[in-house]
C-alpha distance (Angstrom), angle and dihedral (degrees) to the residues before:
residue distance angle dihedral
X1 . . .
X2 4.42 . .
X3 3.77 80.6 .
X4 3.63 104.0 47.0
X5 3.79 84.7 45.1
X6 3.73 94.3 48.2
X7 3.82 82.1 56.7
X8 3.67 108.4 -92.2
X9 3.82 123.2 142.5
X10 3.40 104.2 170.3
X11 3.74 103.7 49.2
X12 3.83 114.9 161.7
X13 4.03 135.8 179.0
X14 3.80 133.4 -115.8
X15 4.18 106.5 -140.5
X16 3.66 131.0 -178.1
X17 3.82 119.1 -132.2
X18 3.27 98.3 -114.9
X19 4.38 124.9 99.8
X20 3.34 115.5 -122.1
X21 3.89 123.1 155.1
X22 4.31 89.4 -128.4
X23 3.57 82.5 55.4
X24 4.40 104.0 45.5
X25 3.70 77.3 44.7
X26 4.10 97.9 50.9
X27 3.89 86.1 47.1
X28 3.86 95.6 46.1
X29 3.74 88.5 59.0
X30 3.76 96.1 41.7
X31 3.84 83.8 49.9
X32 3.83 94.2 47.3
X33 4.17 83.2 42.3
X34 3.75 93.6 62.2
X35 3.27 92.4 49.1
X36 3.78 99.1 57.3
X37 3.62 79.8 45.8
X38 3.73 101.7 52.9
X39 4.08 76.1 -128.7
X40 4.00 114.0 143.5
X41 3.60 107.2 -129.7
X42 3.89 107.2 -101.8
X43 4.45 104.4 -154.5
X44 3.45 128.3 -170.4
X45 4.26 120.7 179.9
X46 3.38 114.9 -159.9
X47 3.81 110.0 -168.2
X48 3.82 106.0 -134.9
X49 3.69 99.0 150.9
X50 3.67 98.3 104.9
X51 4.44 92.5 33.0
X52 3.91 95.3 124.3
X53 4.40 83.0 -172.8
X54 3.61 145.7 47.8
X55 4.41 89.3 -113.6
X56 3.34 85.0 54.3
X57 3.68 103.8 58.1
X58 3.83 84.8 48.1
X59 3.41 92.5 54.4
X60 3.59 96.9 45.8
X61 4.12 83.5 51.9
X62 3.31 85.4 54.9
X63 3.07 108.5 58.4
X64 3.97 93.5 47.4
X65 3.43 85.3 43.7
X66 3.96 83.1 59.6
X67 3.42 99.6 47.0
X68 3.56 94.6 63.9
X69 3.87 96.7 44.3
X70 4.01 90.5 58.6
X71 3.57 78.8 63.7
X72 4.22 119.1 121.8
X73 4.38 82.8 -128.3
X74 3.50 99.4 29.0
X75 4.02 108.4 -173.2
X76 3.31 119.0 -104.9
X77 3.92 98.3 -139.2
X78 3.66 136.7 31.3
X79 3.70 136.9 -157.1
X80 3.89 117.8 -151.5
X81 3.61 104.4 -144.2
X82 4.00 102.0 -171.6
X83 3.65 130.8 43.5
X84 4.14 118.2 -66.0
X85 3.74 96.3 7.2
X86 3.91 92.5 110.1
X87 3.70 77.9 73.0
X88 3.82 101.4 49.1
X89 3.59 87.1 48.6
X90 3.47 99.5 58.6
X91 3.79 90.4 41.0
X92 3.84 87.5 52.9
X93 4.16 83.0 53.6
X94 3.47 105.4 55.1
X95 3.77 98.7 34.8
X96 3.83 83.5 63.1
X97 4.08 89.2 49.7
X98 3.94 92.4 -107.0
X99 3.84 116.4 133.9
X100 3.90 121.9 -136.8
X101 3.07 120.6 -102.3
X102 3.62 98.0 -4.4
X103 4.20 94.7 70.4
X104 4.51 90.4 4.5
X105 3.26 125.7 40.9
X106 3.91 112.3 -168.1
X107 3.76 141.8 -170.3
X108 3.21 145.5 159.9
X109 3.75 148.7 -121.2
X110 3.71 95.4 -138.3
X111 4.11 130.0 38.0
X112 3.74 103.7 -135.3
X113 4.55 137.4 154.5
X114 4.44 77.5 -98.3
X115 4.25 82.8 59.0
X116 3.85 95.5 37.4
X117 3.94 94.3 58.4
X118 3.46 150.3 37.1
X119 3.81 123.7 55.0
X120 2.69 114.8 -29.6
X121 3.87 108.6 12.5
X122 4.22 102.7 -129.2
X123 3.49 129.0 -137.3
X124 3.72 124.9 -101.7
X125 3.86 150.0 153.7
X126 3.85 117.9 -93.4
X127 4.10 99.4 -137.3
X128 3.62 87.5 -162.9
X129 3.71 95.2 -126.5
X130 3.66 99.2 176.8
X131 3.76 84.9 54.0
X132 3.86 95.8 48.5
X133 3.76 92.6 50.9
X134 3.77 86.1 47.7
X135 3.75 90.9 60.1
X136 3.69 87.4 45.4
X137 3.34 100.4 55.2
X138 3.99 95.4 40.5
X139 4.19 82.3 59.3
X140 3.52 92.8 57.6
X141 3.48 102.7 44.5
X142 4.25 87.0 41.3
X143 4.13 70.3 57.6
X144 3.94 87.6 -131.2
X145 3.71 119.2 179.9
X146 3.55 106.1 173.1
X147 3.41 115.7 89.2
X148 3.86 103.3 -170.1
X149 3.88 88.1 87.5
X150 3.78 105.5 101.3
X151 4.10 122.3 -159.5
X152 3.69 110.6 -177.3
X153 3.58 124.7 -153.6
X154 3.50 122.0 -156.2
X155 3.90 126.9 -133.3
X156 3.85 125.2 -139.1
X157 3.99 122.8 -146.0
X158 3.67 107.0 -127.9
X159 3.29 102.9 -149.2
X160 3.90 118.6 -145.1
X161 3.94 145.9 156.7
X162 4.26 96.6 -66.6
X163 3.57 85.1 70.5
X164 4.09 114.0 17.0
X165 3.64 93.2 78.2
């Protein structure tokens, strides 16, 4: 929604190629998201399975990143959905001349030291980590077992240069 409000109307996501349940469940809402929006879904796989390093993930975001800018409609936003993509999006930008956030907005899924710096800093949701290990550790000592109980813990959008433009 910070992107569509920003202006962006064809906002797409970054994913790895890997199944995780965070991640069906990231693209189920950014399915369900376009939808509401009238938006067709915009999808880029990078294929990180085999990336035994951190450049190598951002290169393999890169170059899905890539992919879809070569496009005739090229989105106008773009949501890293694993860790360090942010990063291999904007590389993918500005070593095809486009400046972020002017012609690419990006975020991403995770607020990390990768989102803090660099030019320009990029967007991303604080997961409150501290907080969810809090919560984890106040179940175990509360010696909980049952597992229906849900506590939800609600991310904040850091907002930074990749989209404040």
């Amino acid at each position: 929604d910070h992107l569509w409000e920003r202006g962006a109307r064809r906002v797409g996501i970054v994913m790895p190629d890997i199944s995780w349940s965070s991640l069906d469940t990231s693209r189920a809402a950014y399915d369900e998201w376009c939808a509401e929006k009238g938006s067709r879904p915009i999808i880029g796989e990078a294929k990180v399975r085999a990336c035994a390093s951190v450049s190598a993930v951002v290169g393999a975001a890169a170059k899905a990143t890539s992919s879809l800018l070569a496009r005739r409609s090229r989105p106008d936003a773009l949501i890293g959905l694993f860790g360090y993509f942010g990063r291999g999006i904007v590389a993918a930008a500005q070593a095809r001349g486009l400046e972020v956030p002017r012609d690419l907005m990006v975020a991403q899924d995770n607020d990390g030291f990768e989102a803090q710096v660099g030019a320009p800093p990029i967007t991303a949701l604080d997961l409150d980590m501290s907080g969810q290990f809090a919560e984890a550790v106040q179940l175990l000592i509360e010696g909980r077992s049952d597992t229906s109980e849900v506590r939800v813990l609600v991310p904040r959008l850091t907002v930074r240069a990749s989209t404040a433009g």
